[in-house]
LUMSEGU-863204 format. One record per residue (C-alpha): residue in three letters; x, y, z. Coordinates in steps of 0.25 Angstrom, whole numbers, plus 5000, padded with zeros to 4 digits. Each point is the difference from the previous one (the first is absolute). Layout:
# residues N
PT_ALA_X_Y_Z
...
***
This chain:
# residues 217
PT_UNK_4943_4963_5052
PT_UNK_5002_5003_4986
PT_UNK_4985_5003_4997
PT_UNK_5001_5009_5013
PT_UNK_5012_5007_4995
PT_UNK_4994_5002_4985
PT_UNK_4989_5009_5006
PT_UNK_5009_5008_5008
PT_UNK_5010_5001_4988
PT_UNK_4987_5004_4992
PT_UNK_4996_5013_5009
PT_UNK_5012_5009_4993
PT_UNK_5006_5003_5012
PT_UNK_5016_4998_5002
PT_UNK_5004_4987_5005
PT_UNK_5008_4999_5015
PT_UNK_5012_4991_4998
PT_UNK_4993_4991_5008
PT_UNK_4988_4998_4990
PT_UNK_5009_4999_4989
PT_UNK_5007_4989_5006
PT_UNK_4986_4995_5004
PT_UNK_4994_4999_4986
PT_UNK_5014_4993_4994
PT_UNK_5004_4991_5010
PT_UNK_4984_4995_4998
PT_UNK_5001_5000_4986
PT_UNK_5012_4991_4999
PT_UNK_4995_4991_5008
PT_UNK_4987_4998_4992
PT_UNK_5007_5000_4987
PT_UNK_5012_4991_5006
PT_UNK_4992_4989_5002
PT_UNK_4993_5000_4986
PT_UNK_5015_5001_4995
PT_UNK_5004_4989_5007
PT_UNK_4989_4993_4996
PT_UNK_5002_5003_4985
PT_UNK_5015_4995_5001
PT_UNK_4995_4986_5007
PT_UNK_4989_4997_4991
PT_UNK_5009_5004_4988
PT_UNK_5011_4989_5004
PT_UNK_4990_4990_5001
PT_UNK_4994_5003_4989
PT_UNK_5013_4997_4992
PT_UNK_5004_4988_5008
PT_UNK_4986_4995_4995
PT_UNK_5001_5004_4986
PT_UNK_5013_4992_4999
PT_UNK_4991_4988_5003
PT_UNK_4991_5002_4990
PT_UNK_4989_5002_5013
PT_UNK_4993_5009_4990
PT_UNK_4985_5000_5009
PT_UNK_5008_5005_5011
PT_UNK_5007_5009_4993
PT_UNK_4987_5007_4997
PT_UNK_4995_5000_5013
PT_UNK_5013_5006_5005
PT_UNK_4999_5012_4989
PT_UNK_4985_5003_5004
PT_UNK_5003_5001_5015
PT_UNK_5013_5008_4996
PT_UNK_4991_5008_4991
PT_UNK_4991_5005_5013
PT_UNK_5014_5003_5005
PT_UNK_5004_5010_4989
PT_UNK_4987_5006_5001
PT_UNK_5000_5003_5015
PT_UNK_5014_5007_4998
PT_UNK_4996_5006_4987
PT_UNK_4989_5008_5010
PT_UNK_5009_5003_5012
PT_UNK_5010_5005_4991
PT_UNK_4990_5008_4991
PT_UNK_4993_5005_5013
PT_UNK_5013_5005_5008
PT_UNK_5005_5007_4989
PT_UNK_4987_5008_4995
PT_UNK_5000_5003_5015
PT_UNK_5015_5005_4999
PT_UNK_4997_5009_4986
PT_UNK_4987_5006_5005
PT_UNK_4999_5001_5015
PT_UNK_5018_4998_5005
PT_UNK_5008_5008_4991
PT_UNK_4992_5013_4998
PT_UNK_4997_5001_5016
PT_UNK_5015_4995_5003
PT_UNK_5006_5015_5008
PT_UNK_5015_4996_4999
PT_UNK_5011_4993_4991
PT_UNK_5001_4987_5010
PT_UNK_4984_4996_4998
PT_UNK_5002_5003_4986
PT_UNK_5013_4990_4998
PT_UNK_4993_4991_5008
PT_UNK_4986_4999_4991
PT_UNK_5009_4999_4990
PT_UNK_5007_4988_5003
PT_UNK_4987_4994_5005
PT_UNK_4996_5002_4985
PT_UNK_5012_4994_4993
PT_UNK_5000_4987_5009
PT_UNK_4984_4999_4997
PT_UNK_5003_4999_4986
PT_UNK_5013_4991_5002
PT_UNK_4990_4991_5007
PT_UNK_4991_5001_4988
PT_UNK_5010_4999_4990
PT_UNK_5003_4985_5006
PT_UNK_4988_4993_4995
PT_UNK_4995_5009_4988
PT_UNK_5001_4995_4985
PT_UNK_5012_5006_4992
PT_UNK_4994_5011_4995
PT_UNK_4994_5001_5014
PT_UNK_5011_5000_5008
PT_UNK_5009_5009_4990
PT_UNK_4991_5012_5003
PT_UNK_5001_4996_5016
PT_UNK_5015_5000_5000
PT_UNK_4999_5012_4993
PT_UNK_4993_5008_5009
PT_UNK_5007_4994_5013
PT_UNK_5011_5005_4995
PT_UNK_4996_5015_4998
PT_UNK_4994_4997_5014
PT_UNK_5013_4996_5006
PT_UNK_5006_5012_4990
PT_UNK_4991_5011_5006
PT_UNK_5006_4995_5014
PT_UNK_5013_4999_4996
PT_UNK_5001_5014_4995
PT_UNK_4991_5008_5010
PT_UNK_5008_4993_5010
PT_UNK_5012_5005_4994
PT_UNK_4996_5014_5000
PT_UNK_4994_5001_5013
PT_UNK_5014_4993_5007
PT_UNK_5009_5011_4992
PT_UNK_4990_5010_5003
PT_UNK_5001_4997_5015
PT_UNK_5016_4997_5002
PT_UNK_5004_5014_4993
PT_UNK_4989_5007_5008
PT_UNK_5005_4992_5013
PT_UNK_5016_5002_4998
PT_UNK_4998_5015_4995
PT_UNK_4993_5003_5012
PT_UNK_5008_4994_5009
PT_UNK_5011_5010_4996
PT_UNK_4992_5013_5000
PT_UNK_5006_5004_5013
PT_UNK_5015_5001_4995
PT_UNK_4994_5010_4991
PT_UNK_5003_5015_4998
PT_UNK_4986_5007_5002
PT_UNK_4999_5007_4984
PT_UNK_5002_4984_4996
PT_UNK_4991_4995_5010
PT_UNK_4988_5008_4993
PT_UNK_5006_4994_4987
PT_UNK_5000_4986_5004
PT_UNK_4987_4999_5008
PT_UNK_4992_5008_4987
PT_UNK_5007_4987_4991
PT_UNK_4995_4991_5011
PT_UNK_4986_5003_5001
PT_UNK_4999_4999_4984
PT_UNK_5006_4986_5002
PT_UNK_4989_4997_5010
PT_UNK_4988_5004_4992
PT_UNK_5004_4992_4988
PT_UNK_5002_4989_5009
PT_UNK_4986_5003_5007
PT_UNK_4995_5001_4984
PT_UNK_5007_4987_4994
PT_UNK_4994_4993_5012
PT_UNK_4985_5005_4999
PT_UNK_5000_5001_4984
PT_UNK_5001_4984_4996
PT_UNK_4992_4996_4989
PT_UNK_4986_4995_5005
PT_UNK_5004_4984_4992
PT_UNK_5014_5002_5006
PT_UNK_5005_4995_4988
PT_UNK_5000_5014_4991
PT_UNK_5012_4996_4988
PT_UNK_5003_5014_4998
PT_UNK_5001_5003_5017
PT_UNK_5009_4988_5002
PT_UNK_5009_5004_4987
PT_UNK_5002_5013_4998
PT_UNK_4994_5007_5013
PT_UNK_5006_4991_5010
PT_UNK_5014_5003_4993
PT_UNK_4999_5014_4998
PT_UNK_4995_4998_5018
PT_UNK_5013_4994_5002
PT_UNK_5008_5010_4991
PT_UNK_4993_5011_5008
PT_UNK_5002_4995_5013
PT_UNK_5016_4999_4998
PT_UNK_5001_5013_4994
PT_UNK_4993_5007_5012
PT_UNK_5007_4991_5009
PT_UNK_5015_5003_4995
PT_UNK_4994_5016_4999
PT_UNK_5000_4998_5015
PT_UNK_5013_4993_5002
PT_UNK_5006_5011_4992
PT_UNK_4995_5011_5007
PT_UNK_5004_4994_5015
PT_UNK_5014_4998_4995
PT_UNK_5001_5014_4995
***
């Protein structure tokens, strides 16, 4: 399923929500079971270095080895495949989080096994994965509640602030409709996720509290 899923994620089209669920259900699986495998071999691996068992030992860390390898490649794979093929297709803010929590979770998985140096640089970039999420998410939710809660008041408006509002309104949805659109191709963009995702949110409430203002005037 996930080799099936790959191809289709490789044609640049938008993903369904179904597919999407499709390739990371498929690639949980296949990387939870190497996982699992990696925590097993690892405890026996100390139980049998506390007994000295040093032949088993070596034959435990060449098997875990194959292990580390295989995730290495799944991991590698799915998140080329995110960078080149998800993000840049991805037509709305939801598919967008969602590839980029599918990238922060691949690297937390690599971060698990990898050497120090390794492993720093794949919590690392987890966590801008899981930072780009955060904030885009953030955006979008602001974005949507003050569009949603404006809108539902427009009727108790006067017609001159009607026009007023509904102009504010629209700007609010084509910077929603840009921010969702406009995420950087590795989804983990420094100066996005600082200074661009705050000045987003700054903008959002300020539009946002523009409308309120003019429904109660």
């Amino acid at each position: 399923m996930v080799d099936c899923m790959k191809k289709v994620a490789k044609l640049d089209v938008e993903l369904t929500v179904e597919e999407r669920n499709l390739l990371s259900v498929g690639d949980k699986n296949v990387i939870g079971a190497r996982r699992a495998s990696w925590r097993i071999m690892s405890s026996i691996m100390q139980k049998e270095e506390s007994k000295g068992n040093e032949q088993n030992v070596k034959l435990i860390k060449g098997y875990r080895q194959k292990v580390e390898e295989e995730l290495s490649k799944i991991c590698s794979d799915i998140l080329a495949i995110i960078d080149k093929h998800l993000i840049p297709s991805s037509g709305s803010g939801e598919a967008t989080v969602f590839y980029c929590k599918m990238k922060g979770d691949s690297y937390r998985y690599l971060a698990e096994f990898k050497t120090v140096q390794e492993r720093k640089e794949s919590s690392e970039q987890s966590l801008k994965g899981y930072e780009a999420c955060l904030l885009l998410e953030m955006a979008c939710h602001l974005a949507k509640q003050a569009f949603d809660e404006a809108i539902a008041e427009l009727d108790t408006l006067s017609e001159e602030s009607y026009k007023d509002s509904t102009l504010i309104m629209q700007l609010l949805r084509d910077n929603l409709t840009l921010w969702t659109s406009d995420l950087p191709e590795d989804g983990g963009d420094d100066n996005f996720k600082g200074e661009e995702a705050k000045a987003a949110e700054a903008e959002v409430s300020a539009i946002f509290y523009a409308v309120v203002n003019s429904i109660l005037q």
